[in-house]
C-alpha positions in Angstrom: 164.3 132.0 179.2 162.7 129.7 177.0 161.2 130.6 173.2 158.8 128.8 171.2 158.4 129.7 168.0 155.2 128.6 165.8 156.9 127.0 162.7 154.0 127.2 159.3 153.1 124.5 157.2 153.3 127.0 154.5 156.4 129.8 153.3 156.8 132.0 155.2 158.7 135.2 157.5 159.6 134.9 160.8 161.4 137.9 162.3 162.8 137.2 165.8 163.8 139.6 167.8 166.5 139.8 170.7 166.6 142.5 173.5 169.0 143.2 176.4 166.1 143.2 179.4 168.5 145.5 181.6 168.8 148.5 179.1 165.7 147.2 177.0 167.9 147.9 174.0 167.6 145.8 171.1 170.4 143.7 170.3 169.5 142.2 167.2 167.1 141.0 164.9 167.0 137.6 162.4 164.8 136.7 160.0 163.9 133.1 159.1 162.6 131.7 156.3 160.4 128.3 157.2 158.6 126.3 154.7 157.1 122.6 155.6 158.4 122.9 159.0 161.6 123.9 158.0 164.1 126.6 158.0 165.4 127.2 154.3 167.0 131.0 155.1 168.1 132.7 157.7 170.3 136.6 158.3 170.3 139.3 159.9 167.0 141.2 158.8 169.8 144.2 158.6 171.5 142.6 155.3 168.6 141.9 153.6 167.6 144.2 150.8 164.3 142.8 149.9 162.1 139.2 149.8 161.1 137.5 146.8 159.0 134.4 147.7 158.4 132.1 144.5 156.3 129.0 144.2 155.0 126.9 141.4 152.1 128.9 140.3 148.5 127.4 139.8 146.3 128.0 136.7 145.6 131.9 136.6 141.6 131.1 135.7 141.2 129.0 138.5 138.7 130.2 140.7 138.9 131.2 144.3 137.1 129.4 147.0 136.2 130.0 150.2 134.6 127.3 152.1 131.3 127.9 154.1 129.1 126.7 156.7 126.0 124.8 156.4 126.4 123.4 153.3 125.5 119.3 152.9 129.1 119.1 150.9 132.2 121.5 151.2 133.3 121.3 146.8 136.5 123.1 148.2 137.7 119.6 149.3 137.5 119.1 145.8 140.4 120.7 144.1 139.6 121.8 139.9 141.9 120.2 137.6 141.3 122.7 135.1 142.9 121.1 131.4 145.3 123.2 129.7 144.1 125.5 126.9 144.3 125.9 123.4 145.1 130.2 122.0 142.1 132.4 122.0 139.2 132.4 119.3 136.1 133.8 118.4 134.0 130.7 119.3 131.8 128.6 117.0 129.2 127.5 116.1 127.8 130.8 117.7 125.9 134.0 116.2 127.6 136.6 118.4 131.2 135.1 118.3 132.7 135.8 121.7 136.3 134.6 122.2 137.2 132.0 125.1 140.0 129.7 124.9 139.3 126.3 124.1 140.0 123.3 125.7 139.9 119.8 123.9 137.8 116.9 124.7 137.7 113.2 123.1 134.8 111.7 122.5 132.6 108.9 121.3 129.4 108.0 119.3 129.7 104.8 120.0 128.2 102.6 123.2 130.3 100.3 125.6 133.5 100.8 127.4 135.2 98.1 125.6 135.0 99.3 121.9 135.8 103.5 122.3 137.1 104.0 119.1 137.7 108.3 120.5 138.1 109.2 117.3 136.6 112.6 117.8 138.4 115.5 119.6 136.0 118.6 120.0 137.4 121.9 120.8 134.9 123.0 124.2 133.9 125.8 126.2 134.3 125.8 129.5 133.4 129.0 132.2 136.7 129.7 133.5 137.8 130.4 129.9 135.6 132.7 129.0 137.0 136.0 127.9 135.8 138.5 129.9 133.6 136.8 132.3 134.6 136.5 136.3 132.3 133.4 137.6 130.9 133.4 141.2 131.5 130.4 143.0 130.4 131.1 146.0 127.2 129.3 148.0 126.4 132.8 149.8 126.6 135.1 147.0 124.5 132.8 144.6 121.8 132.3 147.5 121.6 136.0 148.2 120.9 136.8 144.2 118.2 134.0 144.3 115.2 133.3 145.3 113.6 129.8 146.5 112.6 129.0 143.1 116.4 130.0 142.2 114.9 132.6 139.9 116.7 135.8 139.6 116.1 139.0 142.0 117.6 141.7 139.8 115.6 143.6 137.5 114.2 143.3 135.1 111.2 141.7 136.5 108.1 139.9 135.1 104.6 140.7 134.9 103.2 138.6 138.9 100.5 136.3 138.1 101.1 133.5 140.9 101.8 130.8 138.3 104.5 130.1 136.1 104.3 131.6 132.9 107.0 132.8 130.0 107.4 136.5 128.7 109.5 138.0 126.8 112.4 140.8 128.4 114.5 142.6 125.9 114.4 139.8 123.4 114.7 137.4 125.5 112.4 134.7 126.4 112.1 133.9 130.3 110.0 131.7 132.4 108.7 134.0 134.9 108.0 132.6 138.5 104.9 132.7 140.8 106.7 135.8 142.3 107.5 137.7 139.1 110.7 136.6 139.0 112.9 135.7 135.8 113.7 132.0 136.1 116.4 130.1 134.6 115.4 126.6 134.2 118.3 124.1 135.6 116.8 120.7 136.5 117.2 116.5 136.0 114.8 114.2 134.5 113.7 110.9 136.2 113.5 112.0 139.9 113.1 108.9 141.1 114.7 105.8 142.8 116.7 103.4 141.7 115.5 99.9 140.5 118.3 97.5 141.5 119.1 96.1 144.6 122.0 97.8 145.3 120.7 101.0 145.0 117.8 99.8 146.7 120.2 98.8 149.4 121.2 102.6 149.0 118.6 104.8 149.2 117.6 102.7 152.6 121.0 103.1 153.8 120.9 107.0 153.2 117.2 108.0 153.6 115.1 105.7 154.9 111.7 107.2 153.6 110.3 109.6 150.9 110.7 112.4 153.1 114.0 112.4 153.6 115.3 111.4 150.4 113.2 114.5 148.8 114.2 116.9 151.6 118.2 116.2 151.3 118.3 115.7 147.9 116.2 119.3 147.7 119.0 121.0 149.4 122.1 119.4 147.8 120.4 120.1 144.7 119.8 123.5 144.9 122.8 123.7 146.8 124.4 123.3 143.4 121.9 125.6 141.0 118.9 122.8 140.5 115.7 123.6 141.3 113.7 121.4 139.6 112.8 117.9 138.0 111.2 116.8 134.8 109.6 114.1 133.1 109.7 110.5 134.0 109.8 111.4 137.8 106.8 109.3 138.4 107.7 107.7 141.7 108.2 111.1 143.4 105.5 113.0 142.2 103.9 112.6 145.3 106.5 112.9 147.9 108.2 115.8 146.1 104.2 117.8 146.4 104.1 116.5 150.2 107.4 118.4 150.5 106.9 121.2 148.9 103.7 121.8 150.8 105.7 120.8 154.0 108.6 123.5 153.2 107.4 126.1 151.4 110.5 128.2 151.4 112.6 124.9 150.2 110.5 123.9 146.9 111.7 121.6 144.1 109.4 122.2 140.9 107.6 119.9 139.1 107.2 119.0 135.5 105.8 115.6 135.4 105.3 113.2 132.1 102.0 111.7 130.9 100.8 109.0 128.0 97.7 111.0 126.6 97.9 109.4 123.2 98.0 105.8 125.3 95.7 106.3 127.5 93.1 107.1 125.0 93.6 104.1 123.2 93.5 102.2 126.2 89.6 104.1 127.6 88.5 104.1 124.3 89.7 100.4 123.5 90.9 101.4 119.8 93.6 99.5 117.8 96.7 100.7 116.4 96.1 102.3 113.1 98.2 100.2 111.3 98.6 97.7 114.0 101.6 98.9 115.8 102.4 101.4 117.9 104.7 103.5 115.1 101.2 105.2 114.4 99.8 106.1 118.0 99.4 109.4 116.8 97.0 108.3 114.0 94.8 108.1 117.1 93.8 112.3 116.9 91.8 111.8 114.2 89.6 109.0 116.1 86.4 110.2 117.9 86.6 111.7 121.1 89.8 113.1 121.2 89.2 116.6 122.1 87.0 115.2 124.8 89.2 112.8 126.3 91.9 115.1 126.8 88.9 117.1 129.3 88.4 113.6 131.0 91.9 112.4 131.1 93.1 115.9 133.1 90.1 115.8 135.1 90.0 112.7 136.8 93.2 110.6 135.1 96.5 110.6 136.4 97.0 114.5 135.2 93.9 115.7 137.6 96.8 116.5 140.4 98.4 118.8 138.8 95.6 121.1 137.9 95.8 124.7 140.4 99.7 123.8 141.7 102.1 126.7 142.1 104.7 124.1 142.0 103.9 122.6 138.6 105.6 124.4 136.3 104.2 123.0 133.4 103.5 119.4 132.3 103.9 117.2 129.1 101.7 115.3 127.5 103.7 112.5 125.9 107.1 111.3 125.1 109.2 111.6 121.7 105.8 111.0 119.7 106.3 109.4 116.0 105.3 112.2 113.6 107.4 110.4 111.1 111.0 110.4 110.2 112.8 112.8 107.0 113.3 109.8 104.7 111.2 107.5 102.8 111.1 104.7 105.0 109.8 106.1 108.0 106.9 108.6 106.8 103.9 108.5 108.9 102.0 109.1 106.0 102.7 106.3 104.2 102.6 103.9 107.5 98.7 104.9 107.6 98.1 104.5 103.8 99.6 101.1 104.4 97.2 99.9 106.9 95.6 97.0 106.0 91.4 98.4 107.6 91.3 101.4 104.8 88.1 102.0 107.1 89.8 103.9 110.0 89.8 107.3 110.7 93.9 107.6 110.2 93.7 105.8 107.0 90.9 108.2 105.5 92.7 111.6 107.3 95.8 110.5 104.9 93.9 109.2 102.2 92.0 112.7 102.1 94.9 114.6 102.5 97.1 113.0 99.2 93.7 113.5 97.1 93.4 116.7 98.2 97.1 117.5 96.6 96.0 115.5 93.2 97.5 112.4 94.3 96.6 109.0 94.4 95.9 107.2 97.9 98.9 105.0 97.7 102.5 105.1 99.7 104.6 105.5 97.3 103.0 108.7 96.1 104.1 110.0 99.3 107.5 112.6 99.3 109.2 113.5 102.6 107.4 117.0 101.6 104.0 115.4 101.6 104.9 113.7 104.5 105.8 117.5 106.6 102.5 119.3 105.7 100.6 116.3 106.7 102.9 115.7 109.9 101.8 119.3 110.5 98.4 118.8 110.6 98.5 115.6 113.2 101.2 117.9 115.3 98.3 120.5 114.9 95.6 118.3 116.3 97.3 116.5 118.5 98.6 120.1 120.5 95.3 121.3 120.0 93.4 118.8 121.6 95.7 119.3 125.0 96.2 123.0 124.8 92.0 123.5 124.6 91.3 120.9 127.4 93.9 122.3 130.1 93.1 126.4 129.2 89.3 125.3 129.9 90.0 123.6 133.3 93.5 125.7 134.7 94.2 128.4 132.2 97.7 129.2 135.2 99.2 125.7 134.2 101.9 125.9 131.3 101.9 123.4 128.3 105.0 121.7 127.6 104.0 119.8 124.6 105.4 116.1 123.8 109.8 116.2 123.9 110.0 116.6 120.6 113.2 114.1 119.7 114.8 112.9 116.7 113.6 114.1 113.2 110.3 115.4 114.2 112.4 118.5 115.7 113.7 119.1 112.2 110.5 119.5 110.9 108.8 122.9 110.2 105.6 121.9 110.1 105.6 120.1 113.5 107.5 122.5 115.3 105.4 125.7 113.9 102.4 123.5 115.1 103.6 122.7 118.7 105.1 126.6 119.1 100.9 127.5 118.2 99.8 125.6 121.2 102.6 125.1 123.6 103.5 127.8 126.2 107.0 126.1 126.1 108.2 123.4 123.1 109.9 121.1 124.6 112.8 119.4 122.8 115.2 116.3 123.7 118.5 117.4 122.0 121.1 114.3 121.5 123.9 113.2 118.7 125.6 117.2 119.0 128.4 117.8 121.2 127.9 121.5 120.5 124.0 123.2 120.0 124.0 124.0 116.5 123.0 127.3 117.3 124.0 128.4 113.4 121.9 125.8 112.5 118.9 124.2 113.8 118.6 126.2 116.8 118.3 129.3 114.4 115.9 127.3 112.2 114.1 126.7 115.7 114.3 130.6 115.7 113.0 131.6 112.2 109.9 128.8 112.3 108.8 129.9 115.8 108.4 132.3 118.5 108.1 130.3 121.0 110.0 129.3 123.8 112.1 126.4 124.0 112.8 123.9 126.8 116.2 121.7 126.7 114.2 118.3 128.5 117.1 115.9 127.6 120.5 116.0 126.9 123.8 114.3 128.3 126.9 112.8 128.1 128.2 109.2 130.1 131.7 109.2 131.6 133.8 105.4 130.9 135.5 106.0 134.3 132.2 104.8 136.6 132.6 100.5 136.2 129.4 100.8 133.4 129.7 99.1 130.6 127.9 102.4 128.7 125.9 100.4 126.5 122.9 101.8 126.5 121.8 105.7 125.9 121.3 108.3 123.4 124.2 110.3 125.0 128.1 110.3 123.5 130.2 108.8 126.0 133.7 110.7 127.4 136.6 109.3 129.5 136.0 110.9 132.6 134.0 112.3 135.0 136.1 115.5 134.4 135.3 115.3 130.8 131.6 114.8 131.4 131.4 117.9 134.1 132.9 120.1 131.1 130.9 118.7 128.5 128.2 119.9 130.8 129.2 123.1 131.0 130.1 123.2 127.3 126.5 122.5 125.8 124.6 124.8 128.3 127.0 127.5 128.0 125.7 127.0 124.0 122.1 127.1 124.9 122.6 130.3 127.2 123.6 132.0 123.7 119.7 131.7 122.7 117.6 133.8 123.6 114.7 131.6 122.7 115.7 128.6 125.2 114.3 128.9 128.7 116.7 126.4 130.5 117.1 122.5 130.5 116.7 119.1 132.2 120.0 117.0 132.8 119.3 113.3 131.9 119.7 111.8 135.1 118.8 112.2 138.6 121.1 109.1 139.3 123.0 106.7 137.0 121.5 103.9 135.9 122.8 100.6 137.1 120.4 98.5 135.7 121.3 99.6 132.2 125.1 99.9 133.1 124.7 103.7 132.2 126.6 106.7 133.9 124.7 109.6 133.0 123.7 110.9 136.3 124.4 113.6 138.6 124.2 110.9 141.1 125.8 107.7 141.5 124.2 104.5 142.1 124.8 104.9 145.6 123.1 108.1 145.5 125.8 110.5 146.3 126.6 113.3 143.7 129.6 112.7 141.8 131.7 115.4 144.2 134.2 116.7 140.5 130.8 116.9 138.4 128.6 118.6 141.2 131.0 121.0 141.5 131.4 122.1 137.9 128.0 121.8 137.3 126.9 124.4 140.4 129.8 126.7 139.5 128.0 127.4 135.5 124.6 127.0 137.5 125.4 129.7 139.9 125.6 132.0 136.9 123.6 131.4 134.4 121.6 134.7 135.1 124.9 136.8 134.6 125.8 134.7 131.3 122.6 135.4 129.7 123.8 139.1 130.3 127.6 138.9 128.9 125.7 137.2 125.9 122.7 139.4 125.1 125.5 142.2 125.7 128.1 141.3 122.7 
């Protein structure tokens, strides 16, 4: 008689068993031992006491996975490489304190591969180290708490208007769906394709039209925990509305970019203020303002968006100039400089310093002078959009201008843009933590309203990119830059006034020799980034919780 016996590729027990077929008495029984195909142990079973099988153990906090079916990429082909971890703290900067253990991450203010000084080691906050927090990490289990617009199905619910809109739930503000959902905001800025050849090349290769590219990259996003894109999307405006109007179930949201302040200066055929474009804004105080902004969405390149479920909100502009904290850069002194002291811009600042008991002249002018009078253009500028797009959709949510740089830090402009903006809208760079003791609580005590993360990012120096371009600090790795990720949102998820962010990139930019994408040039997701990314994504719903919950 012949016996085959399946040997594992794993440890483990084999128990063979030998019988006298006459008497069908048993004669005896052996147990092996078989690892790799090989028998390490072998005895009678009727000597052995017990069975201790050890083997090097894996990180306790690593989660487990269980592939599925269906999915466009199976992460569990991707193994984590979770970094060793520092002793358990209260974490800071934070308001609530909750204790995670840190890992450590070296990074760099400075741009280009070639001259990383990495200098800088930040202690960071990753998921899987949180203190009392089991993740999900599982496709099925996210999709069934989700609905197409990845907003939350658990109660509480929001008020149903069939539009976005925000409200606030137990402190917290939410952007509520079309369906009354609650709505996390996880999306990437500048949907759109690549400009080099290569990537040209690329998207060819991979999609071969606008329908394809928006359909796959629709599910692999949201196959990961993003639903939506944000400004500079321009090329795919278009395609991604044909989609969504094709799949109605499958929808990527919309929040597309426009150059109000431009294109009025443009219809209207007005010069710079003081002849460059530092003082665009100056521009609010020309005639037709108000007016324009009613043209402009009406029959300009905003018109589309006017009655879209899919639009979740728009912006109006991009990082506008209000002028800078220090004496150099107020705007108010830029317009008192202007050589025509006949323009509107010049007389609006000349006013406003005689109205304080000042002389019209730029040196006069403090950084305080310069805030109340920032104000005031931040006042008229919001204004002018907020009135125009209540008359013609009073549904479509007002993003205001991605406030970036100093302007963010200034009371008077924020307090002006949270008067008039459903959502302010801020581009959040040079922290590798949000400063949520800081100047997300000044955010806090000067407005209300919501706030919208629209940029932030770091670049990994492992792509082949020379880095040399970007706002963003730059890391070693693609590891480091999927924990980064998880790092600075995990901070923003401790807020209760931020409604959610947008990644800068869709894709890296090769042009620029920048890696700040979720995809590659070659417009696959980096596979180690997608899947930390989706595994904080999947649970940003049941983090706002732990955190409200201290």
């Amino acid at each position: 008689m012949k016996l085959t016996v399946a040997i594992l590729k794993t440890a483990g027990l084999i128990a063979l068993a030998v019988w006298n077929i006459n008497s069908f008495a048993q004669v005896k029984t052996t147990m092996y031992v078989v690892k790799d195909g090989t028998v390490i142990f072998q005895s009678p079973i009727s000597e052995v006491d017990s069975i201790i099988l050890r083997q090097k153990s894996k990180n306790p906090y690593t989660p487990n996975e269980i592939p599925e079916t269906g999915l466009s990429f199976d992460y569990t082909t991707v193994p984590y490489a979770l970094p060793a971890h520092g002793d358990s703290r209260a974490y800071a900067p934070s308001l609530i304190g909750k204790p995670y253990l840190p890992i450590t991450i070296q990074y760099s203010w400075y741009n280009g591969a070639e001259n990383q000084p990495w200098s800088t080691s930040a202690e960071t906050r990753i998921l899987y180290y949180l203190t009392g927090f089991s993740p999900n990490v599982q496709y099925s289990v996210y999709k069934a708490s989700v609905n197409k617009y990845g907003s939350a199905l658990a109660e509480p619910r929001g008020t149903v208007t069939g539009r976005f809109h925000t409200q606030k739930i137990n402190g917290r503000w939410w952007i509520i769906d079309p369906e009354g959902y609650r709505h996390y905001v996880r999306g990437v800025c500048s949907f759109s394709k690549g400009a080099s050849a290569a990537s040209t090349a690329a998207w060819n290769a991979r999609f071969g039209s606008d329908a394809q590219w928006v359909k796959i990259c629709q599910k692999e996003m949201s196959e990961i925990g993003v639903h939506a894109t944000g400004a500079f999307s321009n090329g795919a405006y278009a395609p991604v509305r044909t989609h969504n109007d094709t799949y109605p179930d499958s929808p990527l949201t919309l929040a597309p970019s426009f150059g109000f302040l431009g294109s009025f200066k443009t219809a209207k055929g007005y010069a710079y203020p003081n002849g460059n474009v530092s003082t665009v804004v100056g521009l609010v105080f020309y005639d037709g303002w108000e007016q324009f902004c009613k043209d402009f969405l009406t029959t300009g390149s905003p018109a589309w968006i006017r009655g879209r479920t899919d639009v979740m909100g728009f912006f109006s502009d991009n990082e506008i100039d209000f002028g800078l904290n220090n004496t150099s850069g107020l705007l108010i002194r830029r317009l008192l400089n202007a050589s025509d002291k006949t323009t509107p811009a010049y007389l609006a600042a000349k006013n406003f310093m005689e109205s304080k008991g000042l002389t019209a002249v730029a040196a006069n002018a403090t950084v305080e002078i310069n805030a109340e009078f920032a104000g005031i253009v931040a006042e008229k500028y919001y204004k002018g959009v907020k009135d125009a797009i209540t008359e013609l959709d009073p549904g479509m949510m007002y993003f205001g201008s991605r406030l970036h740089g100093d302007p963010k830090d200034i009371m008077e402009i924020v307090q002006a843009a949270g008067r008039y903006c459903d959502v302010i809208s801020i581009n959040y760079y040079n922290a590798w933590s949000p400063e949520l003791t800081t100047r997300m609580k000044d955010w806090a005590s000067w407005t209300d309203a919501p706030i919208l993360i629209t940029e932030f990012y770091t670049k990994n120096n492992d792509c082949g990119f020379t880095n040399l371009s970007g706002a963003g600090l730059a890391v070693r790795t693609i590891q480091d830059k999927a924990y980064a990720y998880q790092h600075f949102a995990l901070g923003l998820l401790e807020s209760k006034q931020c409604v959610g962010w947008h990644w800068f990139r869709y894709q890296d930019n090769d042009v620029d020799g920048c890696a700040n994408g979720l995809y590659q040039a070659n417009y696959q997701i980096y596979p180690y980034f997608g899947k930390i990314m989706r595994d904080l994504n999947y649970n940003v719903y049941a983090l706002a919780d732990f955190f409200d919950n201290p």
